[in-house]
C-alpha positions as CSV (number, residue, x, y, z in Angstrom):
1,X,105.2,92.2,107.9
2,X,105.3,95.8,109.4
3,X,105.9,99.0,107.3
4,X,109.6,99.6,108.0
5,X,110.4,96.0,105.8
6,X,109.3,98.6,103.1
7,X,112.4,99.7,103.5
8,X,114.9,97.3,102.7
9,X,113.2,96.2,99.4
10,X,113.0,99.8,98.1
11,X,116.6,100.4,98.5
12,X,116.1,103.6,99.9
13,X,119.2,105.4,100.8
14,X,121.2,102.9,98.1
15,X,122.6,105.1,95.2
16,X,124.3,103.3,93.2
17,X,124.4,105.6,90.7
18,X,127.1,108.1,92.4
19,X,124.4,110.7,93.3
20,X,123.5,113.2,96.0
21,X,122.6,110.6,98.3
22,X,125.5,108.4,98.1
23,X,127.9,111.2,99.2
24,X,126.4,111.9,101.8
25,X,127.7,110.2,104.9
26,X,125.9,107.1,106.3
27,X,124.8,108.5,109.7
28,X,123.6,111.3,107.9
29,X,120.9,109.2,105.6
30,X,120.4,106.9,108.3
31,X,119.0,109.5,110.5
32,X,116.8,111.0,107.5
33,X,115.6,107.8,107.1
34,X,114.5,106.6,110.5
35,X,112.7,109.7,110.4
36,X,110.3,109.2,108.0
37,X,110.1,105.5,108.3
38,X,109.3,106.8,112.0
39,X,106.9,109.4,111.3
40,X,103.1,108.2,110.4
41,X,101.6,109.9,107.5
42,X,98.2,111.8,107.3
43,X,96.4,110.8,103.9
44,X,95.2,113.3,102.5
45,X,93.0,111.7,99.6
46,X,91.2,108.2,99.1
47,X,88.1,106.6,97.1
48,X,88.5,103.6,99.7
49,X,84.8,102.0,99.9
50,X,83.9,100.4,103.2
51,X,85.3,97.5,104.6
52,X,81.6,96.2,104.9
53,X,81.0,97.0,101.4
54,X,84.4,95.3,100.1
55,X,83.8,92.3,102.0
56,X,80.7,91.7,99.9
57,X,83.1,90.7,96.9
58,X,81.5,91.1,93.4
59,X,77.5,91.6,95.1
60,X,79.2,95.3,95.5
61,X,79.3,97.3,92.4
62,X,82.6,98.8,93.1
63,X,84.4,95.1,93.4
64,X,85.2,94.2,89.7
65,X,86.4,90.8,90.7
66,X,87.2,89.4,94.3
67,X,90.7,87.9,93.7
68,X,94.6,88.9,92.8
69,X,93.4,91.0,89.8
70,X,91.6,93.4,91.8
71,X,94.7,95.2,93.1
72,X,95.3,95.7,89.4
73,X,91.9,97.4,88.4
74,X,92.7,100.7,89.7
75,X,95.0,102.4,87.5
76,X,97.5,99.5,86.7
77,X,94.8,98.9,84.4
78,X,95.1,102.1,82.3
79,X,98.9,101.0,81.9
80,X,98.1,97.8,80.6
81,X,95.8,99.1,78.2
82,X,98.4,101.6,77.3
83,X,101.4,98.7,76.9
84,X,98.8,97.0,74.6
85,X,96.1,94.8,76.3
86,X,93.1,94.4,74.1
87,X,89.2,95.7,76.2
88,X,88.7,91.9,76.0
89,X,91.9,90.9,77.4
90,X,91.2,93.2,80.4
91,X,87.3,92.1,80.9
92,X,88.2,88.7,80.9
93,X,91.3,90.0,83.3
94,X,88.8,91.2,85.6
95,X,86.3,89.2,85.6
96,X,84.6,87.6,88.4
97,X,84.3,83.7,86.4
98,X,87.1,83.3,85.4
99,X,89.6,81.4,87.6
100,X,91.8,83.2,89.2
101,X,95.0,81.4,88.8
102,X,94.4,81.1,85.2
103,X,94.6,85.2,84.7
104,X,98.3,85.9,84.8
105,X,98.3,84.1,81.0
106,X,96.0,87.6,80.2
107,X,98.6,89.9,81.6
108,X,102.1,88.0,81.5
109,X,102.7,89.5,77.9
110,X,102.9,93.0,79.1
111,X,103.9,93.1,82.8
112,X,107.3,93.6,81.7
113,X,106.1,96.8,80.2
114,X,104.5,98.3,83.2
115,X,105.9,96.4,86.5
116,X,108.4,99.7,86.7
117,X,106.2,102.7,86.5
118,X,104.5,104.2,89.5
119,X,101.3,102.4,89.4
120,X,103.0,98.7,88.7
121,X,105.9,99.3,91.6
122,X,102.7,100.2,94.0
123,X,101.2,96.7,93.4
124,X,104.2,95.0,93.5
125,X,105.4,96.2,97.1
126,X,102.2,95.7,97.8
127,X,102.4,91.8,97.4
128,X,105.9,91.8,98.9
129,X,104.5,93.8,101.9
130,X,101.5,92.5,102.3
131,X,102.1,88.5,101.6
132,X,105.6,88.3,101.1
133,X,105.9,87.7,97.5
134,X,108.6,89.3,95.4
135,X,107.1,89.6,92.1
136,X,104.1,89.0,90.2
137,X,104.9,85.5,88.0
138,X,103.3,82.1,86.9
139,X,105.0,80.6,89.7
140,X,103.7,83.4,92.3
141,X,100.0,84.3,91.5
142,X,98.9,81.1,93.2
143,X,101.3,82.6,96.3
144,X,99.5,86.0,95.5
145,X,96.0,84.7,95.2
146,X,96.1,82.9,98.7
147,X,97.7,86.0,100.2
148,X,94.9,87.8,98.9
149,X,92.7,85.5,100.2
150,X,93.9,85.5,103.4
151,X,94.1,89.1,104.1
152,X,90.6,89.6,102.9
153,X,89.3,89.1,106.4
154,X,87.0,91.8,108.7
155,X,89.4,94.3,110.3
156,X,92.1,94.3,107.6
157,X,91.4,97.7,106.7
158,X,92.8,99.2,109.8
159,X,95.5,96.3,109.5
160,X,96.4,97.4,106.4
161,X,96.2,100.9,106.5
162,X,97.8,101.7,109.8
163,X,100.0,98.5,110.8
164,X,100.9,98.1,107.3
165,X,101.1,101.3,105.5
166,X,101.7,103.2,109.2
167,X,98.4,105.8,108.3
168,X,97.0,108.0,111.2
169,X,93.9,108.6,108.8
170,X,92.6,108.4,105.8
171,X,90.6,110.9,104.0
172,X,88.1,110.1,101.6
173,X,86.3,111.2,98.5
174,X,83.2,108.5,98.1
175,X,82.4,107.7,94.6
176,X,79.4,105.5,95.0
177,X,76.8,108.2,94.7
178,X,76.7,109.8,98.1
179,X,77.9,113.4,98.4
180,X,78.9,112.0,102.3
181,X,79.6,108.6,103.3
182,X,78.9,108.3,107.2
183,X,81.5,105.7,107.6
184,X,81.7,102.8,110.2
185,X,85.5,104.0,110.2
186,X,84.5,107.4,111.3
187,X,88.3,108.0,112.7
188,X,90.0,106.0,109.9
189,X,88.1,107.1,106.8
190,X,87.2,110.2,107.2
191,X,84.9,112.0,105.0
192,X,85.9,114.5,102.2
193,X,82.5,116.2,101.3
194,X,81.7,116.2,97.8
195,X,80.3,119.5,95.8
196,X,80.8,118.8,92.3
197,X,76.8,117.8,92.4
198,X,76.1,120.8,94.0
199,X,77.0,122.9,91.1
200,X,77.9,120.3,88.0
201,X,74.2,119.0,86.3
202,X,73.1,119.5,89.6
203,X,72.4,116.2,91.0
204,X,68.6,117.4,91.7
205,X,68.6,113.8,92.6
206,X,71.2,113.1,94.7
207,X,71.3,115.8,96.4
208,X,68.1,117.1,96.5
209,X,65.8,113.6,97.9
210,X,67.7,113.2,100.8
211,X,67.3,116.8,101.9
212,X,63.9,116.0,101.2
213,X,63.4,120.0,99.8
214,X,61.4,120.2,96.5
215,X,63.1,122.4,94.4
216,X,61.5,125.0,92.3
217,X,63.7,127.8,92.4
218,X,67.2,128.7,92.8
219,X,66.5,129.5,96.2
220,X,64.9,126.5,97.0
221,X,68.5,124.9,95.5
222,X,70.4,126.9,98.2
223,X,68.5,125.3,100.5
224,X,69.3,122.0,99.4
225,X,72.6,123.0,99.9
226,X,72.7,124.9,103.1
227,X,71.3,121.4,104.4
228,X,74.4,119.6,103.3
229,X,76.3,121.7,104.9
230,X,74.4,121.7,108.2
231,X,74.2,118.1,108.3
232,X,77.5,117.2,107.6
233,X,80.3,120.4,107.7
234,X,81.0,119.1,111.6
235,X,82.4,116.1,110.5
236,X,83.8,116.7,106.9
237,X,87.2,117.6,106.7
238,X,86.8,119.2,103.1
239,X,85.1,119.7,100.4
240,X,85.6,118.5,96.9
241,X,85.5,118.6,93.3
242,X,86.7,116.4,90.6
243,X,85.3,118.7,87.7
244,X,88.1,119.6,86.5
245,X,87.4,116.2,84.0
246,X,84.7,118.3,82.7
247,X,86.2,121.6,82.4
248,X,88.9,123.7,83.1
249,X,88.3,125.2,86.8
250,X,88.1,128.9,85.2
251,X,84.8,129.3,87.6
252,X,83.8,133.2,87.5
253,X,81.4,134.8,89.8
254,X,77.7,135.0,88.3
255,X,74.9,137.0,89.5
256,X,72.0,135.4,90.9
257,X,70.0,137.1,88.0
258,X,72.0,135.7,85.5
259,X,71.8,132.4,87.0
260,X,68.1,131.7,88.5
261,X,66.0,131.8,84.9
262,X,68.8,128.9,83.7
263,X,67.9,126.7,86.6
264,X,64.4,127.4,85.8
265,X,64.8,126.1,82.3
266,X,66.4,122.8,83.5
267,X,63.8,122.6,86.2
268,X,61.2,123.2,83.3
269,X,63.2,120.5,80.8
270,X,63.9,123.1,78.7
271,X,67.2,122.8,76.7
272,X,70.4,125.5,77.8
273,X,73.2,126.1,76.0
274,X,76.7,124.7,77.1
275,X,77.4,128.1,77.4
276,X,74.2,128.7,79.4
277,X,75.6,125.8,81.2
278,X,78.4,126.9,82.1
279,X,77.3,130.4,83.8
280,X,74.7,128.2,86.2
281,X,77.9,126.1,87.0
282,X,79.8,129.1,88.1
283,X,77.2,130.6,89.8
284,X,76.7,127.3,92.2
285,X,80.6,126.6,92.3
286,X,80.8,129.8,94.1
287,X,78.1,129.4,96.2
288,X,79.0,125.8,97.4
289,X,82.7,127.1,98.0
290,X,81.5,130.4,100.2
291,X,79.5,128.0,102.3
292,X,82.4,125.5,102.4
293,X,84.6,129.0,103.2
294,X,81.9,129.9,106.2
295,X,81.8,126.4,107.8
296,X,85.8,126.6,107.9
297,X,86.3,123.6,105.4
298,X,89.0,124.0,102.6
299,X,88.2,123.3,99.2
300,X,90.0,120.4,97.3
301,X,90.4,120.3,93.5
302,X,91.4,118.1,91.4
303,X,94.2,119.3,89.0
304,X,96.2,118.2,86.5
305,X,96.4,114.6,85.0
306,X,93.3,112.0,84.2
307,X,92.9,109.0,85.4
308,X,92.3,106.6,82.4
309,X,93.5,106.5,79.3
310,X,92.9,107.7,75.6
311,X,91.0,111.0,76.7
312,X,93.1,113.5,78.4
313,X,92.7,117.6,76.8
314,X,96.5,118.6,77.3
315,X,96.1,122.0,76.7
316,X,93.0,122.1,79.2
317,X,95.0,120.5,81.9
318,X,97.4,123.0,81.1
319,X,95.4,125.9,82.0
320,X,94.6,124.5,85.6
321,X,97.6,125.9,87.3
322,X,96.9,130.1,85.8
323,X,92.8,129.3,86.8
324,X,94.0,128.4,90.3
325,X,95.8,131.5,90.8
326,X,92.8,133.1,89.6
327,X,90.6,131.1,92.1
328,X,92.5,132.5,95.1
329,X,92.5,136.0,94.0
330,X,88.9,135.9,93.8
331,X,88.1,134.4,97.2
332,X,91.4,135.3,99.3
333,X,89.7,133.7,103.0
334,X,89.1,130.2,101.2
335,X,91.7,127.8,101.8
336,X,92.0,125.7,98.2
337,X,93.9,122.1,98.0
338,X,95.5,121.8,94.5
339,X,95.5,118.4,94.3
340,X,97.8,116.0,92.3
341,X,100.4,118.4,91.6
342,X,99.0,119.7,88.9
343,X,100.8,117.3,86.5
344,X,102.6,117.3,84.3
345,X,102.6,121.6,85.0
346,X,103.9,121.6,88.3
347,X,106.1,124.6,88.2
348,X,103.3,126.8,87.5
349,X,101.4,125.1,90.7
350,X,104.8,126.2,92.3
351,X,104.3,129.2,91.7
352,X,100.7,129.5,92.4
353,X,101.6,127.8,96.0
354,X,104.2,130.7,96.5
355,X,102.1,133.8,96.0
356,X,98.8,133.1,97.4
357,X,98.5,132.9,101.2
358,X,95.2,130.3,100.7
359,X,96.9,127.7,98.4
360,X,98.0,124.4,99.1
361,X,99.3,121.9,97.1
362,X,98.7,118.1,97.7
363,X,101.1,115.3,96.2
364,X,98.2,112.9,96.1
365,X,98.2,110.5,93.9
366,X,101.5,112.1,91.9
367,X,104.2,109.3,94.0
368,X,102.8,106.9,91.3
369,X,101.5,109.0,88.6
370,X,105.5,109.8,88.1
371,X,107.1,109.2,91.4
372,X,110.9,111.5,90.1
373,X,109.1,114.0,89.1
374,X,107.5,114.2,92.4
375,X,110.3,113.9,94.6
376,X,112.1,116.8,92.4
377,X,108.2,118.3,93.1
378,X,108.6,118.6,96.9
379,X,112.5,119.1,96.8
380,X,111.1,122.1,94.9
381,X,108.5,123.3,97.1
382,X,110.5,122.9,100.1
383,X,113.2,125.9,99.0
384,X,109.9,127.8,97.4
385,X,107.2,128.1,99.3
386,X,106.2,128.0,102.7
387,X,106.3,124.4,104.0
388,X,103.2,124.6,106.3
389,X,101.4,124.9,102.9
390,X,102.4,121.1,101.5
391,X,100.9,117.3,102.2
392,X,102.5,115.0,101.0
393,X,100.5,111.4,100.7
394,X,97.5,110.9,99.6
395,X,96.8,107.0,98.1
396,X,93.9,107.5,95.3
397,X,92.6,104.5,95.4
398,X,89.1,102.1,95.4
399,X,91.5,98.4,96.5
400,X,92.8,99.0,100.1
401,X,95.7,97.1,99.1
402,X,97.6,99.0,96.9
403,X,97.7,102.2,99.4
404,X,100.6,100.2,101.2
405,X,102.8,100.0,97.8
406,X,102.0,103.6,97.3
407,X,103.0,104.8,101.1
408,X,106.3,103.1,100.4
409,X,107.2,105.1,97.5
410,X,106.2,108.1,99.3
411,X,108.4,107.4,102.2
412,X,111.3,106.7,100.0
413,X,110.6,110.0,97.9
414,X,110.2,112.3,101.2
415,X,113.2,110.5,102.1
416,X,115.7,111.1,99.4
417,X,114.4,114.4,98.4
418,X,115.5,115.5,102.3
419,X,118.6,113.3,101.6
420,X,119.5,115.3,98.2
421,X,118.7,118.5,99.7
422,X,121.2,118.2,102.3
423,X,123.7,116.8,100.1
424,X,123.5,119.4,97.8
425,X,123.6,122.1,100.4
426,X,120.6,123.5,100.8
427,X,119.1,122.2,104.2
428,X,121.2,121.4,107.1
429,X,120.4,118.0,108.3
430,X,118.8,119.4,111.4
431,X,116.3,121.5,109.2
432,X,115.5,118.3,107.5
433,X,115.0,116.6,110.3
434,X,112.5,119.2,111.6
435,X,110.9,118.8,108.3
436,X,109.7,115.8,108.5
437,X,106.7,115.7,110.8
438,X,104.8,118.8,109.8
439,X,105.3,116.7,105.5
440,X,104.0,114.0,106.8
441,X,101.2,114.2,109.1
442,X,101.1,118.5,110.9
443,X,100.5,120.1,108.4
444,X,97.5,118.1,107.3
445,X,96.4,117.8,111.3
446,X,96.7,121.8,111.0
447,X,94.6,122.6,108.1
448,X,92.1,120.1,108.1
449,X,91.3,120.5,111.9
450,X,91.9,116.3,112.5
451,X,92.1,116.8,116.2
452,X,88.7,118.8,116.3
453,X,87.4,116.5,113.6
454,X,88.3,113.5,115.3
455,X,86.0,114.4,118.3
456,X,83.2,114.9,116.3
457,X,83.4,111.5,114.4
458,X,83.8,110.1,117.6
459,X,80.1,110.8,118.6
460,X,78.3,111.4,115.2
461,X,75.0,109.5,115.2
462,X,75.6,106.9,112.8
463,X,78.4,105.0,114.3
């Protein structure tokens, strides 16, 4: 079932209500629509693990279970937990013994609850997409289970991702330990490359082993880093940081004075203060993100909402959007990714986006973290800010699956928030239509180099 039978089941272009979108005439929508159901999208942000590694089923860490639940484990599970469902419930939900038609009893008492927010819709057009089922039910899991089953097959990752979910490319933030994945995808999951190790702990480890660098001094940890960079900046697209779990991303620039007696300390085993901590942090965020800014990489950050449940600082998160401003001040040639929205504080982000030349802001994630508040997001940014300066997809997931069910509700969001903004007068449809492929997939091409990046995956020694 190809991408544009998304369409039809998401209604887009329907409003019933009596709203923008149903005053505006039928030709007029109709040709908003084609082009974005036209148009491929550039994903911006993944945790896809490889195909290889996902066809291993549970003997892979990352695979919870190998059936139907799986395409729930990914943030569907922090709504169920939130509608109710007991830690037990969900371990038995996902686990790998228990049979698999015998689960929907564990979450039939709250699907009601959550089959209409962002992260239920994205499963659910994901069945309908991807094996033709309406609906999650006792009478469909068995449908569900053997569509799962049946899709699980080598190759389905570019199936699904660019038949299905119509993606030029995915980029991707790998969370199974290495700062770079060399993918056998090279041109379909491309490579974010991750920092937060370089300057959060740091991952002495991690990072340090495979540079094969003993290190013994701070300078011996720019090295460390400097080899990251020259192994892998040619074919990384970005760099990135999820630290702003940890912290807000206040990150101030710290001498080298300041900052080479507290490595020496944790080097030595010697106990730092948080605040002590902190200052080395800083120190190494900036140096990370000037090497990122030399090798021509932008810098992606995390913002706004956690993933989870039960642990999100509020008034932390809230203080992303003013420490992002302050970012771009204080390096005015890096190019910084805000990604997420910034939820639920995306009017500041606005803001942000509007004033400083090097910020971006990335709707990542945000189509199913609150899918309204993200199509009044980018209605927003479009009369705002500079529209060279937005992406607007990103998936955010570990399943493959669920990235179709997610690219659907961004296609009907880009969609109607073109729709309303011609209907209410502020873009001729013609401006709309222009729109479109520089949302979707230029601007992302632009900014993260994909055409130059694209060559160099093409030829990089490990595929």
């Amino acid at each position: 079932m190809g991408a544009a039978g998304g369409l039809g089941m998401l209604g887009v272009g329907t409003a019933a209500d009596g709203g923008t979108t149903a005053r505006l005439p039928t030709d007029v929508r109709a040709r908003i629509q084609a082009k974005v159901w036209g148009t491929p999208l550039v994903d911006t942000h993944e945790h896809l693990i490889e195909e290889t590694d996902r066809l291993q089923g549970t003997r892979y860490p990352r695979v919870r279970c190998d059936d139907w639940a799986f395409l729930l484990s990914h943030y569907l599970d922090s709504d169920l937990a939130v509608a109710g469902m007991s830690p037990e419930a969900l371990k038995r939900f996902f686990s790998p013994e228990m049979d698999p038609l015998k689960k929907w009893s564990l979450v039939e008492p709250y699907w009601a609850a959550v089959r209409q927010t962002g992260y239920g819709q994205a499963v659910r057009l994901a069945c309908r997409q991807l094996y033709g089922v309406e609906d999650l039910s006792a009478e469909t899991v068995a449908e569900v289970q053997a569509g799962y089953e049946r899709t699980r097959r080598p190759g389905f990752y570019e199936r699904i991702l660019r038949e299905e979910a119509r993606l030029e490319s995915c980029q991707v933030n790998c969370i199974t330990g290495e700062p770079f994945k060399e993918s056998r995808q090279p041109t379909l999951l491309m490579q974010d490359l991750s920092i937060v190790g370089m300057f959060a702990g740091p991952g002495l480890e991690t990072y340090g082993r495979p540079a094969g660098i003993e290190v013994r001094s701070l300078a011996d940890w720019g090295r460390v880093i400097d080899w990251w960079f020259e192994r892998y900046a040619r074919y990384a697209v970005a760099v990135k940081s999820q630290h702003a779990y940890s912290r807000d991303i206040d990150y101030q620039r710290v001498e080298t004075g300041v900052a080479e007696p507290l490595l020496g300390r944790i080097l030595n085993q010697t106990q730092v203060s948080a605040e002590e901590r902190r200052q080395l942090e800083d120190h190494l965020f900036w140096v990370a993100v000037d090497r990122a800014t030399e090798a021509g990489l932008p810098v992606k950050l995390h913002t706004g909402y956690y993933a989870g449940h039960g642990g999100m600082p509020l008034s932390r998160v809230a203080r992303n959007a003013n420490s992002a401003a302050d970012l771009c001040r204080m390096s005015l040639g890096t190019s910084f990714v805000f990604m997420h929205i910034c939820y639920p504080f995306y009017e500041d982000l606005l803001a942000v986006a509007k004033h400083y030349p090097n910020a971006y802001v990335d709707l990542c994630w945000a189509w199913i973290i609150n899918p309204i508040a993200t199509k009044d997001f980018l209605k927003k940014c479009i009369v705002t800010m500079p529209a060279n300066k937005i992406f607007t997809f990103g998936g955010d997931y570990i399943p493959v699956e669920p990235v179709v069910g997610h690219a659907l509700l961004a296609r009907r969001g880009i969609a109607l928030a073109l729709e309303e903004l011609v209907g209410e007068g502020w873009l001729e449809l013609a401006e709309a239509e222009d729109l479109v492929e520089p949302l979707m997939r230029g601007n992302a091409r632009t900014v993260f180099r994909l055409e130059e990046k694209e060559r160099a995956l093409a030829s990089a020694p490990w595929v």
